[in-house]
C-alpha positions as CSV (number, residue, x, y, z in Angstrom):
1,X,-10.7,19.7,-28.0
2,X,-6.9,19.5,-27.3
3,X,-6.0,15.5,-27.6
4,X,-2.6,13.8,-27.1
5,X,-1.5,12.7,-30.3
6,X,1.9,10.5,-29.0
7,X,3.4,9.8,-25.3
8,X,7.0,9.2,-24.7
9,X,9.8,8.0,-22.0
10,X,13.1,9.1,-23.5
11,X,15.8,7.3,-21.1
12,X,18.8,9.2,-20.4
13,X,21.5,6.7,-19.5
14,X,25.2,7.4,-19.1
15,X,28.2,6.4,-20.9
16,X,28.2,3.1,-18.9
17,X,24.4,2.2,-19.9
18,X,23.6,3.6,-16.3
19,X,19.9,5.3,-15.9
20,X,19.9,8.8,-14.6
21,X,16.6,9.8,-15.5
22,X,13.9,9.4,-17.6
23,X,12.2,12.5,-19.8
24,X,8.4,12.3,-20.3
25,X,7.2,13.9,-23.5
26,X,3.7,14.3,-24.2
27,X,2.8,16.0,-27.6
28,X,-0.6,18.2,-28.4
29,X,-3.1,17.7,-31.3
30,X,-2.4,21.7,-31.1
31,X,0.9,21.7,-31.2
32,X,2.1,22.2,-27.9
33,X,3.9,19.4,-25.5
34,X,4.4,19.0,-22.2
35,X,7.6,17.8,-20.9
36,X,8.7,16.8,-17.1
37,X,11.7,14.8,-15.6
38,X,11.6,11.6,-13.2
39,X,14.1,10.2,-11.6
40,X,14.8,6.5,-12.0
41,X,12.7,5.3,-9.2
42,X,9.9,7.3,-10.6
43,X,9.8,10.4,-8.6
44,X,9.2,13.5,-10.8
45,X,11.7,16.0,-10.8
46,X,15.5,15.6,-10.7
47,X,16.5,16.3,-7.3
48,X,18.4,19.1,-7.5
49,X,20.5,17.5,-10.3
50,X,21.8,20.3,-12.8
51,X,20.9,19.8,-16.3
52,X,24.1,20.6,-17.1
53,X,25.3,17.7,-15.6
54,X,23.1,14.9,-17.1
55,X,24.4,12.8,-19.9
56,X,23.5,13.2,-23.7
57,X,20.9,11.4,-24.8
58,X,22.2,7.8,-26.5
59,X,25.4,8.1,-24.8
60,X,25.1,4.3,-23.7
61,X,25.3,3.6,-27.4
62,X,28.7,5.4,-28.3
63,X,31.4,2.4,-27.5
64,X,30.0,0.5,-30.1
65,X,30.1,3.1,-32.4
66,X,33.3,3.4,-35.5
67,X,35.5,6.6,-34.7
68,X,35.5,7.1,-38.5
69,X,32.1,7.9,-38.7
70,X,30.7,11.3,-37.9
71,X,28.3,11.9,-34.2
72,X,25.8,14.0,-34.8
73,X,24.5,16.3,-31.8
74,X,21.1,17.8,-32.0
75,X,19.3,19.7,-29.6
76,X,17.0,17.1,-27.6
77,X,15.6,13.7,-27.9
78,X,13.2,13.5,-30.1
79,X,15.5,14.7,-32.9
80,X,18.4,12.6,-32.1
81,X,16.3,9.4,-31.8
82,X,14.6,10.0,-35.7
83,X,18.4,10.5,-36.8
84,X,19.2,7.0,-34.6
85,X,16.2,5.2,-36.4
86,X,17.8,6.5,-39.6
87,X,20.5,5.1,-39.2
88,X,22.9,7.8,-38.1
89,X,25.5,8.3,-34.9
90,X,23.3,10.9,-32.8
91,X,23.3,12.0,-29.3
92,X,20.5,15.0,-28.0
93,X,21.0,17.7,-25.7
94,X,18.8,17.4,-23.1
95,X,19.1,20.7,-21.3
96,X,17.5,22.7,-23.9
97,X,17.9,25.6,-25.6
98,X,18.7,27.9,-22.2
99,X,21.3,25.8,-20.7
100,X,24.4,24.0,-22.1
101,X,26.0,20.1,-21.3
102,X,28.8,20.6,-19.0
103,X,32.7,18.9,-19.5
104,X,31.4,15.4,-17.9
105,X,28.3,14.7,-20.4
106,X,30.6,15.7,-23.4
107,X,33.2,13.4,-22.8
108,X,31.1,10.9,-25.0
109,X,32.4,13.1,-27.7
110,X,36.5,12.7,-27.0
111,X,37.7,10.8,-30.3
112,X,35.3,11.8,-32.4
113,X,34.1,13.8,-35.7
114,X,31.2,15.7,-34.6
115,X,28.6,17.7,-36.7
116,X,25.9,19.9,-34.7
117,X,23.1,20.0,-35.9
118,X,20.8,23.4,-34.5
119,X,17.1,23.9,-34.6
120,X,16.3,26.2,-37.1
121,X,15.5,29.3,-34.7
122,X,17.7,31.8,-33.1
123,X,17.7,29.9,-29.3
124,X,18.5,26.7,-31.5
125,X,21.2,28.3,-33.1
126,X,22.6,29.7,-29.9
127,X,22.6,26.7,-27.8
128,X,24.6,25.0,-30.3
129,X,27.0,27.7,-31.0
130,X,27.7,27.2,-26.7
131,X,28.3,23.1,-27.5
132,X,30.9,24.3,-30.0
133,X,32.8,26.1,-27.9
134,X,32.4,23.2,-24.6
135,X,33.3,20.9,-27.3
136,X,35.8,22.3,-28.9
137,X,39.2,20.1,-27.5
138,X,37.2,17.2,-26.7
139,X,35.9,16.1,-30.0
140,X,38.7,15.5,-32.5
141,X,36.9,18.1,-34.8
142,X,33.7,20.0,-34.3
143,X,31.4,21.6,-37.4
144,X,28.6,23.1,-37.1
145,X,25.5,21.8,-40.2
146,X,23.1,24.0,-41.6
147,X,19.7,22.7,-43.3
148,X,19.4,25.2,-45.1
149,X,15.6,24.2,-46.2
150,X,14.2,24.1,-42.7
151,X,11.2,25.4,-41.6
152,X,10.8,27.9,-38.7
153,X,11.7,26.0,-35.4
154,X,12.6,22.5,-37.8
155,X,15.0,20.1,-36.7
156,X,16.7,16.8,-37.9
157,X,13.8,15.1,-37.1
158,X,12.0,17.2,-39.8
159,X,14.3,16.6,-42.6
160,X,13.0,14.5,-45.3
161,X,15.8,12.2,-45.9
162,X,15.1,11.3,-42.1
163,X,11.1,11.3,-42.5
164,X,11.3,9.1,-45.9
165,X,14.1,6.9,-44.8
166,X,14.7,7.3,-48.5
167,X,18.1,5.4,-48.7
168,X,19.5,7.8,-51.6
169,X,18.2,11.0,-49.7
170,X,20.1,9.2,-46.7
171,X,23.1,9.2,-48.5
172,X,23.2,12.7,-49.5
173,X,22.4,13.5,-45.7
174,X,25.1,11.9,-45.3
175,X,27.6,13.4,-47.4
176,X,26.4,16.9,-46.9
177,X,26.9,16.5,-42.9
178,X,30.4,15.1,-43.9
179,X,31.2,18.6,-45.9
180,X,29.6,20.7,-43.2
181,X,32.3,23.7,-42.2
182,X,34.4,23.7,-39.3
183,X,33.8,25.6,-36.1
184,X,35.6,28.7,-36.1
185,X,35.6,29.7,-32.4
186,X,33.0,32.6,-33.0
187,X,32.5,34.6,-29.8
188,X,29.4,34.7,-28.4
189,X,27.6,38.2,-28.6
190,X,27.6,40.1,-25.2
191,X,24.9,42.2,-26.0
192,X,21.8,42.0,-24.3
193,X,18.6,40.0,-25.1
194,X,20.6,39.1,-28.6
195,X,20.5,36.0,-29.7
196,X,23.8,35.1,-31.8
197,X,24.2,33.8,-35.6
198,X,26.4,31.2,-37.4
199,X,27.7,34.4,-38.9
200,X,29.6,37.0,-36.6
201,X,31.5,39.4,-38.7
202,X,34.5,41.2,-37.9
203,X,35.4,44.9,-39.0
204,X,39.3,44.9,-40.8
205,X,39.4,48.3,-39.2
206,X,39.1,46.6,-35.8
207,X,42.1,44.1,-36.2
208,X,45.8,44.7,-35.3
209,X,48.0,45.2,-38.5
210,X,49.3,41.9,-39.2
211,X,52.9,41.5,-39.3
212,X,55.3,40.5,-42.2
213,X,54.7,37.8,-44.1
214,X,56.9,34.5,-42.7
215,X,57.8,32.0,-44.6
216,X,59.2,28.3,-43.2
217,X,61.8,28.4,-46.7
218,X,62.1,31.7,-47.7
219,X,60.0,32.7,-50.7
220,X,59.2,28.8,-51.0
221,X,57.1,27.6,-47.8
222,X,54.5,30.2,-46.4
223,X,54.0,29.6,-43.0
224,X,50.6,28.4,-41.3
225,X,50.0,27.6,-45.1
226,X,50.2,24.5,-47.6
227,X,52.7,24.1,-50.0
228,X,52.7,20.9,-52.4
229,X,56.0,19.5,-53.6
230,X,55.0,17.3,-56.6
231,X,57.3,15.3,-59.8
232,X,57.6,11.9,-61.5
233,X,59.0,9.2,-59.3
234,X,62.6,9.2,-59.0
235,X,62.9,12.8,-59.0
236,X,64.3,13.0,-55.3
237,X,61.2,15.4,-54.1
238,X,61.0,13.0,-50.8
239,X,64.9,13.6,-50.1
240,X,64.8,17.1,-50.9
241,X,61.7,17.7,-48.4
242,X,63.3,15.4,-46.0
243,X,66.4,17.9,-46.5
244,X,64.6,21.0,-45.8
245,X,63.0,19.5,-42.9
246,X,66.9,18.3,-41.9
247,X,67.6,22.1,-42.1
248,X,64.6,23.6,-40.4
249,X,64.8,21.3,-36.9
250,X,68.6,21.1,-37.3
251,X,69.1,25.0,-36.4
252,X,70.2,25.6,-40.3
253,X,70.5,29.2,-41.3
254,X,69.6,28.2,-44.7
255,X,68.5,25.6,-47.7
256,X,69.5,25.8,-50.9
257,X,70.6,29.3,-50.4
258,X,67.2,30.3,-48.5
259,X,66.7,31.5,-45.4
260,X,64.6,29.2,-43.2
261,X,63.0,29.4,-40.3
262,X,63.6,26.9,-37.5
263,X,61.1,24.9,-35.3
264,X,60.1,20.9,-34.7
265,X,59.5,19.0,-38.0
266,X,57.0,16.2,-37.9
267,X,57.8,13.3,-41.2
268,X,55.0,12.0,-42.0
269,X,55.4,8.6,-44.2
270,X,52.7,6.7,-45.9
271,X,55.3,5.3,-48.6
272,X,58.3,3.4,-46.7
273,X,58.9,1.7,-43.3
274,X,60.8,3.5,-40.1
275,X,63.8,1.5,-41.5
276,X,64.0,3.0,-44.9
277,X,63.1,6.5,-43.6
278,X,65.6,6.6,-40.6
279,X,68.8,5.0,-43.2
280,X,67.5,8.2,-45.2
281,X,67.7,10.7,-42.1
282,X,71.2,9.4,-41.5
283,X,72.4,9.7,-44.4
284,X,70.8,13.5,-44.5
285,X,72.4,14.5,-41.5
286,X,75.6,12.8,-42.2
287,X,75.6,15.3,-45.6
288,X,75.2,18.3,-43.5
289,X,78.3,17.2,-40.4
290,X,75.6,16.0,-38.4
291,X,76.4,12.7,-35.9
292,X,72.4,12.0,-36.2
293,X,69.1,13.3,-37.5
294,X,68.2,16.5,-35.1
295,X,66.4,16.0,-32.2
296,X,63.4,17.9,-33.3
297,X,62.9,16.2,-36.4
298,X,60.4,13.5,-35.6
299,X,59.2,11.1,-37.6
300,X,55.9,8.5,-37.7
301,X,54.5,5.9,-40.0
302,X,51.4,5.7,-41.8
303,X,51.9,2.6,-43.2
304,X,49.0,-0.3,-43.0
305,X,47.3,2.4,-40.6
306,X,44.2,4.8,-41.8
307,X,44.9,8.2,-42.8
308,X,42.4,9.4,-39.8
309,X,44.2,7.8,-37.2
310,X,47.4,8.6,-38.6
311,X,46.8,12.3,-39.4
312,X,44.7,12.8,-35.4
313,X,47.3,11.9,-33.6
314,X,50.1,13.4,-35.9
315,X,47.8,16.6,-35.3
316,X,48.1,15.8,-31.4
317,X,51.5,15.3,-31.1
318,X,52.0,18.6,-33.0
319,X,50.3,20.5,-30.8
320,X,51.7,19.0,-27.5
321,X,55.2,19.6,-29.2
322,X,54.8,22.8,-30.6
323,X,55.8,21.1,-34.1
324,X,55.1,23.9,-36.4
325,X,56.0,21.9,-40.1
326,X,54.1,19.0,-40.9
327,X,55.9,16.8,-43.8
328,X,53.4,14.4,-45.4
329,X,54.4,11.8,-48.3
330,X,52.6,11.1,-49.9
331,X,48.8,12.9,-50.3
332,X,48.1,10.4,-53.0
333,X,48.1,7.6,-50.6
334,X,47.0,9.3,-47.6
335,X,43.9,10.3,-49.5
336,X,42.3,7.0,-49.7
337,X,40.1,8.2,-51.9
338,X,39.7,9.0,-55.8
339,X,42.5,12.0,-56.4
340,X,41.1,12.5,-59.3
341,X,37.3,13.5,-57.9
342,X,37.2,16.8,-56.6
343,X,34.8,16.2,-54.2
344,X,37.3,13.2,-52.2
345,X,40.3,15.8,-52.6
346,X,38.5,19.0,-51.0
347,X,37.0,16.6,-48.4
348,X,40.2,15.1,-46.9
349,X,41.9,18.3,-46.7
350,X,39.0,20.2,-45.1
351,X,39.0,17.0,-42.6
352,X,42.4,16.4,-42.0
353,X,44.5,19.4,-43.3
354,X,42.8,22.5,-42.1
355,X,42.6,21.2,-38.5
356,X,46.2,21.5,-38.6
357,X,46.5,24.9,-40.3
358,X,43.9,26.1,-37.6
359,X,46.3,25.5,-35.3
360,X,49.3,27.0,-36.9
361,X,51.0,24.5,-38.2
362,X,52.4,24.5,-41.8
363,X,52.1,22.1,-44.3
364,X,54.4,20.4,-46.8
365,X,52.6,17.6,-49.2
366,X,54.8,15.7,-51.3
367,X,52.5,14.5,-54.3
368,X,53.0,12.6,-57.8
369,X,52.8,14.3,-61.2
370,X,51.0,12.1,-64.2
371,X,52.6,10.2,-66.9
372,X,54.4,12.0,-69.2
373,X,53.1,11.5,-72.8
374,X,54.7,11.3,-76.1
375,X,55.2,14.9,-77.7
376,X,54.2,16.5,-74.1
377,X,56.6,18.4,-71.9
378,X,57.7,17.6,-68.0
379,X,57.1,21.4,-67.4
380,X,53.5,21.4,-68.6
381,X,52.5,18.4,-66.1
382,X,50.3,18.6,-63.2
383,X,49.9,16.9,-60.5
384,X,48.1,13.6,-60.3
385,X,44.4,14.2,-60.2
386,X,41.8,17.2,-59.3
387,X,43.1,20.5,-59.7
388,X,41.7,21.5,-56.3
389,X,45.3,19.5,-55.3
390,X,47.2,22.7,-55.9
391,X,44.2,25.3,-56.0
392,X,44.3,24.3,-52.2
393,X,48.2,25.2,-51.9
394,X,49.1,28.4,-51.6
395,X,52.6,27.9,-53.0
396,X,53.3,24.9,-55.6
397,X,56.9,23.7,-56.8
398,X,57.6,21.2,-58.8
399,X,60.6,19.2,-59.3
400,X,62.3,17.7,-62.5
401,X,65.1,15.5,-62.6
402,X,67.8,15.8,-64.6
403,X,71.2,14.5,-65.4
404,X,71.9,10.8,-63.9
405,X,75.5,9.2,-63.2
406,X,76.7,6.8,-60.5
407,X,75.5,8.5,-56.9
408,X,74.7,11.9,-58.7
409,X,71.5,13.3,-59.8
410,X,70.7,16.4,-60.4
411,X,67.8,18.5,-60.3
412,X,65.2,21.3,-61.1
413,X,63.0,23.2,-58.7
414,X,60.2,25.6,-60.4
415,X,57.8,27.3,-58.3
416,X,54.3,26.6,-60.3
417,X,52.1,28.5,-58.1
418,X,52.7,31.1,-55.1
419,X,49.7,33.4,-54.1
420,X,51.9,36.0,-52.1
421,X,54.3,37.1,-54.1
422,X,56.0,36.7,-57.2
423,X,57.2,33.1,-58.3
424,X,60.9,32.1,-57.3
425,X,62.9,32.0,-60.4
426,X,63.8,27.8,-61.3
427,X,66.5,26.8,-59.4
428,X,68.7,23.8,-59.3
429,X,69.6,21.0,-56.6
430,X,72.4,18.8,-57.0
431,X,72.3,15.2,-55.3
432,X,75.3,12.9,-54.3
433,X,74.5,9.5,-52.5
434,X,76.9,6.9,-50.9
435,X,76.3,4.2,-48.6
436,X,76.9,6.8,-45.8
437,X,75.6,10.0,-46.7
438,X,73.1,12.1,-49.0
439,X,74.6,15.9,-50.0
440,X,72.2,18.1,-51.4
441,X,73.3,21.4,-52.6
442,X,72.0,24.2,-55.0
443,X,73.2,23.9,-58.2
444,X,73.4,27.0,-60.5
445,X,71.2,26.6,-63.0
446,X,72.7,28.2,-66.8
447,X,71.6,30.5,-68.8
448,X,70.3,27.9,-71.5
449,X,68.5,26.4,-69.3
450,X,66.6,29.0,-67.4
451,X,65.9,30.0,-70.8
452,X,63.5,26.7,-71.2
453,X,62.0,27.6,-68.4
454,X,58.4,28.3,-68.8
455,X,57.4,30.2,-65.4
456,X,59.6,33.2,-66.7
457,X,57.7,35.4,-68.7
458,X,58.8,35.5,-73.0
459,X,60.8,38.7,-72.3
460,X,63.3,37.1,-69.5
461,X,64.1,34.1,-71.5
462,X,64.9,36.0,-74.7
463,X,67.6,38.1,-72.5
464,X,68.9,34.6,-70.4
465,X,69.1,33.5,-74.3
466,X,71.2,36.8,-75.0
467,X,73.2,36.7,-71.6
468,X,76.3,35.0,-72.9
469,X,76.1,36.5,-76.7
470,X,74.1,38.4,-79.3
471,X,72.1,36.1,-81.7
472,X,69.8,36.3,-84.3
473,X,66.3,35.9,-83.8
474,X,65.9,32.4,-84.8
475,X,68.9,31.4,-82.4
476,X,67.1,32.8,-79.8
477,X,64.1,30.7,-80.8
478,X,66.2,27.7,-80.3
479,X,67.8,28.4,-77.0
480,X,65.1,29.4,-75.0
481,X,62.3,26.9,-77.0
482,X,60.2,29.7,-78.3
483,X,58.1,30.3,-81.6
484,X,59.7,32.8,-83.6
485,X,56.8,35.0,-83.3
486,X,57.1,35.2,-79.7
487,X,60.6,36.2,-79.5
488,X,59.9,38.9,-82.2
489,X,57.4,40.5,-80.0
490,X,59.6,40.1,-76.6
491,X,62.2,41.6,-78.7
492,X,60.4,44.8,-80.2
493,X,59.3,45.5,-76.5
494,X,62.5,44.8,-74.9
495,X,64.0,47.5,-77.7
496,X,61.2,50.1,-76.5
497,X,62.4,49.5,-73.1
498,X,66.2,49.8,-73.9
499,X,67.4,46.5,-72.6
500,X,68.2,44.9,-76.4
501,X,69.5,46.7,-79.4
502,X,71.1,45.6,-82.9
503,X,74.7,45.1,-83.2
504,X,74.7,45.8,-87.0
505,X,75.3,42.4,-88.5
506,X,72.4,41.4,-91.1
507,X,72.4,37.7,-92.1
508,X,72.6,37.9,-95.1
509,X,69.4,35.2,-96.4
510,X,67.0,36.3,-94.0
511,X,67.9,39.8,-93.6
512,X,67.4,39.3,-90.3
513,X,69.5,40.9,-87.6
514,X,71.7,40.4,-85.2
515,X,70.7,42.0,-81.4
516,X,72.2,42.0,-78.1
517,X,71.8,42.8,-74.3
518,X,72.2,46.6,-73.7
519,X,74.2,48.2,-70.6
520,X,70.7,48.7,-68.8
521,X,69.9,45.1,-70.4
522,X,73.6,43.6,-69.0
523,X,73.0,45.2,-65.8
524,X,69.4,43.7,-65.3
525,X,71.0,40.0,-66.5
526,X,74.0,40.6,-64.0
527,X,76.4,40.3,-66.5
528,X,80.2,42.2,-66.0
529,X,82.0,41.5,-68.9
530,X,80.0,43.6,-71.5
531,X,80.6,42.2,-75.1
532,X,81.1,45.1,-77.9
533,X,82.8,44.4,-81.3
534,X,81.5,46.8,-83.3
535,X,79.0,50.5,-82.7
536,X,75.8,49.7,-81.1
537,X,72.9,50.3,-84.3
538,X,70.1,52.3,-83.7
539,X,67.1,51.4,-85.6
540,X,65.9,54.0,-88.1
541,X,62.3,55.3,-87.8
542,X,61.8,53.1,-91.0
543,X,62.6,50.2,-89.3
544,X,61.1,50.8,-86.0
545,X,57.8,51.4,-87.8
546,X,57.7,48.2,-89.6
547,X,58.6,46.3,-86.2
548,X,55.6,47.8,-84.2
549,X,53.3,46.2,-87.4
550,X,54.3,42.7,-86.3
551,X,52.3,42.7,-83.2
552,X,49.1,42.6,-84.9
553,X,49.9,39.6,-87.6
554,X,48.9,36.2,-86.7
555,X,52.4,34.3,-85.7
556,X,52.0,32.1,-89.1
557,X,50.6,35.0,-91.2
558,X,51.8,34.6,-95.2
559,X,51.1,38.5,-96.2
560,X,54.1,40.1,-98.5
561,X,55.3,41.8,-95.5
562,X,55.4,39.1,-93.0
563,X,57.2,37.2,-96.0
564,X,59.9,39.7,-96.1
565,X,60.7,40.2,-92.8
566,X,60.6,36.6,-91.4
567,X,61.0,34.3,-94.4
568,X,59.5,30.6,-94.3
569,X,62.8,29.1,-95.1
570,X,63.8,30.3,-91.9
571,X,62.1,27.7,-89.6
């Protein structure tokens, strides 16, 4: 004998608390439930009114609701109202799985972060696939949740965080509906009597041939990508990204010798007020013979304000502009969150950032680098934090200031990190400040000090070591920073490849000798004025041999032939 087990009246009231109609639910012992509409005034049916056009159920309940917390949509009201008793933001479909909510029951959704939730079966899926795309544009971001653990036909209602009310199990809801992945605008299949997946794959064969690569600062800046500009405080990273943003609204040709390309620039500033900022955008444009900052350089202030609201409408305005470089400094106090957990870092830019890479718009985050220690080098920092800070940049530069005087500062730009191509060689910035201006220009970086520079490879700072004069291998050590057994292996394969070779000279201690860039070597290095005092010496066969054995000695190794050829007195 079939018995009802539970009888409900859902009551589906507008955004304004207004009733529109009431759904009757009546669940089997077997499993099965009948379900029927009344109108307010109790008449069954809806009179005509489209599904499509009645409210989501809870919608009453959404002005009182925080815009920093997620909404969760599920499909119909049973589900929503376990997620409501939980404790959660929820509104239910009512149309089920066949129809869709139209524009005006959506509009619940406009300032929101909203998670859908689908029933775990192929309709369920469907229908919420179709709420993604509806409200796409309205919602402030839209991603779709997958319990992964659901039974055939489950929904939120099902879940045991939900059933136990299990505060830690409610947590990790929570956070797992928090993490769920963006909607990526999946096209519905056309094909018939299909039902559509999460999942819609596209064949490479079947997508146009992308164009070339563009970049915002050539070589420097990927466009639609992020790029982090990080350094010590002090180092002039803020100025020097408000400088290429001067450049790339100003109608600049170049920065610091780059090509750039131009659009609207949005600043970004979580650090100082609009008065600090706009004295520095003066003083910018006055550098560069500008009368003001350009017109399409814009600028807005995060401070005392949340990162959400901040970064929404920043992500608004860029879109209604057609701003196509957003400037943010800085991510460690936008993040408002631990930099240092992985989890808070991955979060706020899967939140915040991607929504504006999705729509094109390229990034530039200006971040701080930790403390440097005793005995530790500025080269070898990081930035503050997770590593996922630059593992989520495609291109990474940091900067390292240099020599100080009255209104002068200079310098160092090295590209850490670039996924598409091979890492711009260090470069140099020079910066002059008065009361009325800011210049910043490059500044040619020498020989001795590209040598330092540890992203070029062993075998490029041993020639920048030899680009002004021979030397002897332990000179070389001491220009360019290197362990001696390092340069003697850059330097046995830089004489296999012809670019270094002995002048003759022997000092007369070590016995160590003397080498020097070759014509192919000059001509790599750029040099013009080749230096030759005496015949270029080619290695016997002897010698050659007993080089190619130092490659597989330990750099410290105290055998009678290691001895011989690279005496301890030497270091």
């Amino acid at each position: 004998m079939i018995r009802v087990t539970m009888r409900r009246t859902y009551q589906v009231r507008d955004g304004e608390g207004r009733l529109k109609a009431n759904h009757q639910r009546i669940d089997n012992s077997d499993g099965t439930k009948d379900v029927w509409w009344e109108m307010p005034d109790g008449t069954k049916g809806l009179n005509g009114t489209p599904l499509a056009d009645l409210p989501l159920y809870g919608s009453e309940r959404v002005h009182h609701w925080n815009t920093d917390e997620p909404v969760v949509v599920v499909e119909g009201e049973k589900a929503a109202q376990a997620l409501l008793e939980a404790g959660f933001n929820a509104l239910g479909t009512v149309t089920g799985a066949g129809a869709t909510p139209g524009p005006e029951a959506l509009k619940v959704l406009h300032g929101f972060d909203v998670v859908l939730w689908a029933d775990n079966d192929d309709p369920g899926r469907s229908h919420m696939e179709r709420v993604a795309k509806e409200a796409d544009g309205v919602a402030n971001t839209v991603a779709l949740f997958t319990w992964h653990g659901a039974p055939e036909k489950g929904d939120a209602a099902d879940h045991p965080a939900v059933q136990s009310q299990d505060p830690e199990l409610l947590d990790r809801l929570l956070q797992d509906l928090m993490e769920a992945p963006k909607w990526q605008g999946v096209t519905l299949s056309q094909a018939p009597n299909s039902y559509v997946t999460l999942v819609t794959p596209i064949r490479f064969s079947e997508m146009a041939p992308p164009g070339p690569r563009e970049y915002l600062v050539e070589g420097l800046v990927p466009k639609d990508h992020a790029t982090t500009l990080f350094g010590d405080g002090a180092s002039a990273k803020s100025i020097l990204a408000l400088s290429a943003g001067t450049a790339i609204a100003g109608g600049a040709d170049s920065w610091m010798g780059r090509k750039v390309q131009n659009c609207p620039v949005i600043y970004c500033d979580f650090e100082l007020d609009a008065d600090e900022q706009c004295r520095r955008a003066y003083q910018v444009a006055q550098g560069v013979n500008l009368d003001k900052p350009p017109h399409n350089l814009l600028y807005v202030s995060g401070l005392g304000r949340s990162a959400r609201e901040v970064l929404m409408g920043c992500l608004e305005v860029c879109i209604t502009e057609g701003v196509e470089l957003f400037i943010i400094d800085s991510l460690g106090i936008a993040l408002e969150g631990d930099a240092v957990e992985a989890s808070d870092v991955i979060r706020f830019h899967n939140k915040y950032l991607d929504p504006f890479r999705a729509e094109g718009i390229t990034l530039l985050v200006i971040d701080h680098q930790g403390k440097t220690q005793a005995g530790e080098r500025y080269q070898g920092k990081r930035t503050f934090g997770s590593v996922y800070k630059e593992h989520l940049s495609r291109s990474v530069i940091q900067v390292e200031p240099g020599d100080r005087g009255k209104g002068l500062l200079t310098a160092t730009l090295r590209q850490t990190k670039h996924n598409f191509g091979p890492k711009a060689e260090p470069f140099g910035a020079k910066l002059t400040f008065t009361d009325e201006m800011i210049t910043v220009v490059q500044h040619s970086l020498d020989a001795t000090e590209l040598a330092q520079e540890h992203t070029l490879n062993a075998g490029d700072r041993v020639m920048l070591a030899l680009k002004d004069d021979p030397a002897f291998p332990a000179d070389i050590s001491e220009r360019a920073e290197m362990q001696h057994g390092t340069v003697k292996n850059a330097l046995t394969d830089l004489r296999k490849r012809e670019l270094v070779e002995y002048t003759g000279e022997v000092e007369p201690h070590t016995k160590a000798k003397e080498v020097r860039l070759t014509e192919d070597g000059c001509a790599v290095m750029g040099v013009t004025n080749v230096y030759r005092d005496g015949d270029t010496v080619t290695p016997d066969a002897s010698a050659d041999a007993q080089e190619l054995l130092w490659p597989y000695h330990e750099e410290e190794c105290l055998c009678e032939e290691c001895a011989s050829r690279w005496p301890r007195g030497e270091e």
